[in-house]
C-alpha positions as CSV (number, residue, x, y, z in Angstrom):
1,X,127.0,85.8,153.5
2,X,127.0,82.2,154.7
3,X,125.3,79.7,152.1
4,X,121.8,78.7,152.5
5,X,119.0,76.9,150.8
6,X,116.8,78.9,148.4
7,X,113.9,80.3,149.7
8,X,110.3,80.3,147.9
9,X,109.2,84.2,147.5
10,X,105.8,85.3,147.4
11,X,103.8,88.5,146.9
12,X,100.3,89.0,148.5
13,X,97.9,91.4,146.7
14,X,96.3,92.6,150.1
15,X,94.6,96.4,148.7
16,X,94.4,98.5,145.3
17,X,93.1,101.6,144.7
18,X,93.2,103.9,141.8
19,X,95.4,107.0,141.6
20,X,96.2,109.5,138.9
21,X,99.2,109.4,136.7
22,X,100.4,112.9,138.5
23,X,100.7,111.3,141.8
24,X,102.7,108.1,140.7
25,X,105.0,110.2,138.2
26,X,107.0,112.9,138.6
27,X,105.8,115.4,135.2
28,X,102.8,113.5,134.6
29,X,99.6,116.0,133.8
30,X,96.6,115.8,135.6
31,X,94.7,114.8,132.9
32,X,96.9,112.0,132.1
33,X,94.3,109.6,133.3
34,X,94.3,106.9,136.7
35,X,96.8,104.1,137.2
36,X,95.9,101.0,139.5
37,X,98.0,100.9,142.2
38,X,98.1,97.8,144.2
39,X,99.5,96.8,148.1
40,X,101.5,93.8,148.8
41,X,103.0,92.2,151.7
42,X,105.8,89.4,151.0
43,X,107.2,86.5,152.5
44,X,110.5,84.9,151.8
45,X,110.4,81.3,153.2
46,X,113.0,77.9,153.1
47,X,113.1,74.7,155.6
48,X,114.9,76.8,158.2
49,X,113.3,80.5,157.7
50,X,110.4,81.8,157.1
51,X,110.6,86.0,157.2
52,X,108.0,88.4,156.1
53,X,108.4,91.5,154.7
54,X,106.1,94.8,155.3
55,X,103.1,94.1,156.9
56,X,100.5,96.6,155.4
57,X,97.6,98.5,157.0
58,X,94.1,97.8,158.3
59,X,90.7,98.0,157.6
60,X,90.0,101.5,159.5
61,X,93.5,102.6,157.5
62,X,92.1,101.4,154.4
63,X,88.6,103.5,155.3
64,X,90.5,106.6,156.4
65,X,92.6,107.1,153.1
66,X,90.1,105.6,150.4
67,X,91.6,102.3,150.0
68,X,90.0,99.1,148.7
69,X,91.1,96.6,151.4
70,X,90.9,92.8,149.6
71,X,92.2,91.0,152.5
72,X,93.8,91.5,156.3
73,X,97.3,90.7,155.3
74,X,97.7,87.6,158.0
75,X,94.8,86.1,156.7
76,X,96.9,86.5,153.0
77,X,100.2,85.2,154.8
78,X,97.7,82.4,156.2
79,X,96.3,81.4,152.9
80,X,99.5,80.5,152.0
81,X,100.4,78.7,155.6
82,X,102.0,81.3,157.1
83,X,100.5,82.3,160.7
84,X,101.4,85.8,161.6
85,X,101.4,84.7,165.6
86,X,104.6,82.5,164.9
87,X,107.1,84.5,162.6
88,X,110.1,85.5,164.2
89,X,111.5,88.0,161.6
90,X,109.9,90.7,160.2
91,X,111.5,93.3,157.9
92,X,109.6,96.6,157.7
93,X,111.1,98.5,154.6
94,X,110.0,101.8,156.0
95,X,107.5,102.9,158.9
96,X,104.6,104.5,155.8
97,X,101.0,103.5,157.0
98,X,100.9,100.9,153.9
99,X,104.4,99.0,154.9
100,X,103.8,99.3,158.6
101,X,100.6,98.8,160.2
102,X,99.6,95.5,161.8
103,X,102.6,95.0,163.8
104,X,100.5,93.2,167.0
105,X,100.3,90.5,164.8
106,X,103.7,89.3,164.9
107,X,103.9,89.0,168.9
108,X,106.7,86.7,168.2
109,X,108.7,89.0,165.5
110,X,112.0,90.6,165.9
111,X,111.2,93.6,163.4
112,X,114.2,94.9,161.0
113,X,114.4,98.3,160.6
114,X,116.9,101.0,159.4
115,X,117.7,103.7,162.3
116,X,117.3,106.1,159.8
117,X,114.2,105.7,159.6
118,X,113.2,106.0,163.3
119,X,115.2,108.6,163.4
120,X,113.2,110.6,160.3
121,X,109.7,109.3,161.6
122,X,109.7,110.8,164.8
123,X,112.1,113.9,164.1
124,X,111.8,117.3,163.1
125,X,110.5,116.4,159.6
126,X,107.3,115.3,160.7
127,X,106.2,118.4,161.5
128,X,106.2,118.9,158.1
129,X,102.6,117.5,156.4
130,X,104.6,117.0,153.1
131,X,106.6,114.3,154.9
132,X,104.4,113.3,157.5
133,X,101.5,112.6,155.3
134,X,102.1,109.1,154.6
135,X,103.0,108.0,158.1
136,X,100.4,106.8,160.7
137,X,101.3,108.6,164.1
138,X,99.8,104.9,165.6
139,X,101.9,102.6,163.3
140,X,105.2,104.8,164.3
141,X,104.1,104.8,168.4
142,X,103.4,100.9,168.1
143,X,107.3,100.8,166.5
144,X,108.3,102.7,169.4
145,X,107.0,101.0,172.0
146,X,108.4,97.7,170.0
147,X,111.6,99.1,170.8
148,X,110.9,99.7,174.7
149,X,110.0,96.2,174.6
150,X,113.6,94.9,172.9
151,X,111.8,93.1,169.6
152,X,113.3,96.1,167.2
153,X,116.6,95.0,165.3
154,X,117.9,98.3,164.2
155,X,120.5,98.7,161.0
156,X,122.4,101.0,159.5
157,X,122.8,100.4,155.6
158,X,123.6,97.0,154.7
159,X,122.5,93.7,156.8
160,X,122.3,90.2,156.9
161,X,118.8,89.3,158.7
162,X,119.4,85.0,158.3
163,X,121.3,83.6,155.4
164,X,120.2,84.4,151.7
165,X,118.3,87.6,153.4
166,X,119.8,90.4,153.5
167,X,119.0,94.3,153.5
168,X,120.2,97.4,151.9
169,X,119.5,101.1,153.1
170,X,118.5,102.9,149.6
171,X,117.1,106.1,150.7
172,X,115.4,108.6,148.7
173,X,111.0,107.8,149.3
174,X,112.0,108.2,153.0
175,X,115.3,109.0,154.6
176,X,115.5,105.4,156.1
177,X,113.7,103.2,153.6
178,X,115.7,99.4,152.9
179,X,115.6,96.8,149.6
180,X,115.4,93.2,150.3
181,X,117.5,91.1,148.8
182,X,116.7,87.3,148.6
183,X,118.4,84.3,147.5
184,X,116.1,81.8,145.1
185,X,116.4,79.1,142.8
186,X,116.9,81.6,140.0
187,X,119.5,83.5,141.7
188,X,119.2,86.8,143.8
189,X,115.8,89.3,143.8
190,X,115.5,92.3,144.8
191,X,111.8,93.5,146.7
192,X,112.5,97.0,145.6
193,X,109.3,98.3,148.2
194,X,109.1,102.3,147.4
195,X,112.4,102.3,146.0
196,X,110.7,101.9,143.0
197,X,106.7,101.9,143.5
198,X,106.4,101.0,139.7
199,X,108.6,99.5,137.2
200,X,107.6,102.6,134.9
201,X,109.4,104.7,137.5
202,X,112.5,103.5,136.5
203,X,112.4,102.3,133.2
204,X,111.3,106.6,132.2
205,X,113.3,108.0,134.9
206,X,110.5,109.4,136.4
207,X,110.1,109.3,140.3
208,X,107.4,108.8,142.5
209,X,105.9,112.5,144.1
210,X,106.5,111.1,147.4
211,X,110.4,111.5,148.1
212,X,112.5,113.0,150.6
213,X,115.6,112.4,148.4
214,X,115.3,112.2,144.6
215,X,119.0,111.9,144.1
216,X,119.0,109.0,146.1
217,X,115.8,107.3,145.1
218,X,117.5,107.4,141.4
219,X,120.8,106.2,142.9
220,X,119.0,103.9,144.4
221,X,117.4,102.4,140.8
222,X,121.2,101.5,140.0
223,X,122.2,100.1,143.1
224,X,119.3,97.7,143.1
225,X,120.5,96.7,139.8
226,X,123.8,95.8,141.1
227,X,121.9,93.9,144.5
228,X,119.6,91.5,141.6
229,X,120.8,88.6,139.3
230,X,119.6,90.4,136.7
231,X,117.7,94.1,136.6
232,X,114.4,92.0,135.4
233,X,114.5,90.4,139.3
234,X,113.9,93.8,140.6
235,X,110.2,93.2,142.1
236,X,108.4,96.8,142.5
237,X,106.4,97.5,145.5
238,X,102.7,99.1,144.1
239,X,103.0,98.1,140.5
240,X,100.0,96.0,138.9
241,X,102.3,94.2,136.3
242,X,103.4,92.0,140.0
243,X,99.8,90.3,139.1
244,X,100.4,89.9,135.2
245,X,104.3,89.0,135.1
246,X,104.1,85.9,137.8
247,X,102.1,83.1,138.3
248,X,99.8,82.7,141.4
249,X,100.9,79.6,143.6
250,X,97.6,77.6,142.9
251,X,94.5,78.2,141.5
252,X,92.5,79.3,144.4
253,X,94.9,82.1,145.1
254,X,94.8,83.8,141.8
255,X,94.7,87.8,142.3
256,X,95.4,87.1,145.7
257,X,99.3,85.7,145.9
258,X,101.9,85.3,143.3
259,X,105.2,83.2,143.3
260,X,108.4,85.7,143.0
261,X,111.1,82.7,142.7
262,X,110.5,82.2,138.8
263,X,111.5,84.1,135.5
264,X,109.0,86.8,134.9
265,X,106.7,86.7,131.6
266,X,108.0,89.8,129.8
267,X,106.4,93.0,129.4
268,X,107.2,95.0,126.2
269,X,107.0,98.9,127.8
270,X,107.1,98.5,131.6
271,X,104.3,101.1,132.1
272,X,101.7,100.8,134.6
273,X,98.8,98.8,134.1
274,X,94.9,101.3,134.5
């Protein structure tokens, strides 16, 4: 990859809602008790790039599936000067109604996406409701017609979207779903998205319900440790402790945005915050 300066990485807090223990962790007992699970939206940005990555789901999503939307995610990317209208790369990690919705938003975008995961959104598994339950048909036609209109960048495994950003096919959640890796003052992160919903999911080897793969999703726990400077840069995608283990960028974005691009405050167990 060619050399480039590090970029600032953020994470915007733009939903939560509340879900039992049984559908976060593969075992878990119904009675286990509820685990916050949060929504985020990212954006990786230097003097010479700025790329965001997943761009979440709407209010009437948010209505539809019992979701407590806490801001539009442009308005989040604006709070931290970002405007949605002029971004020229987006990186969708996988076409699920939470990572994919929003996309006339980025007029401007060329959108990143693994052909494996067009290919499993709008083939024969969908007529399954097992795997077609977290997809929006709308989010997956608006991809499509991104296509017709040349702004979709396919890959297949492994890419390099502008220097110090690349992406990495992991599989497992969905058949197509990608990592993000990002160069930063502290060295390489990894935005693990639903390769690992919550750090827990890893550290117990238990996986998230949701999974088209297991072997690979667990695969794809190692090779994201390989992808990071260090496992503790692995960033998961729904997992509460994102709030608790990094600093917001100023005060007035507290619970709202938190910088990615600095050593995490340690947690002693890595399991989910209620």
């Amino acid at each position: 990859m060619a050399e480039s300066p590090p970029y600032e990485l953020y994470a915007i807090r733009y939903a939560t809602a509340m879900r039992s223990r049984a559908e976060c962790f593969v075992g878990s007992e119904p009675n286990e008790g509820a685990v916050r699970m949060d929504y985020f939206v990212w954006v990786a940005r230097n003097g010479s790039h700025t790329v965001v990555i997943d761009t979440g789901f709407d209010a009437l999503a948010a209505r539809r599936r019992g979701r407590q939307l806490l801001c539009e995610p442009s308005a989040g990317l604006r709070l931290l000067g970002v405007d949605s209208a002029q971004v020229e790369h987006v990186v969708i990690t996988h076409l699920h109604y939470d990572h994919a919705g929003n996309l006339a938003h980025f007029p401007r975008a060329r959108f990143h996406l693994q052909e494996r995961e067009m290919a499993f959104a709008t083939g024969r598994y969908m007529a399954q409701p097992f795997f077609a339950h977290a997809y929006d048909v709308e989010c997956v036609l608006s991809m499509v017609r991104l296509v017709y209109g040349a702004q979709v960048q396919f890959h297949d495994g492994d890419a390099e979207i502008v220097p110090g950003i690349s992406v990495h096919h992991i599989g497992g959640h969905t058949l197509g779903l990608q990592v993000v890796r990002v160069h930063t003052r502290i060295g390489w992160i990894v935005l693990a998205s639903d390769a690992a919903h919550y750090l827990a999911n890893m550290t117990t080897g238990r996986p998230f319900p949701i999974v088209a793969d297991v072997m690979q999703m667990t695969a794809g726990w190692e090779r994201m440790k390989v992808l990071a400077s260090r496992p503790q840069y692995i960033v998961p995608g729904h997992d509460p402790l994102v709030m608790e283990r990094y600093c917001e960028p100023e005060p007035s974005l507290r619970g709202v945005a938190v910088r990615l691009d600095a050593e995490p405050k340690e947690q002693s167990d890595g399991k989910p915050r209620a």
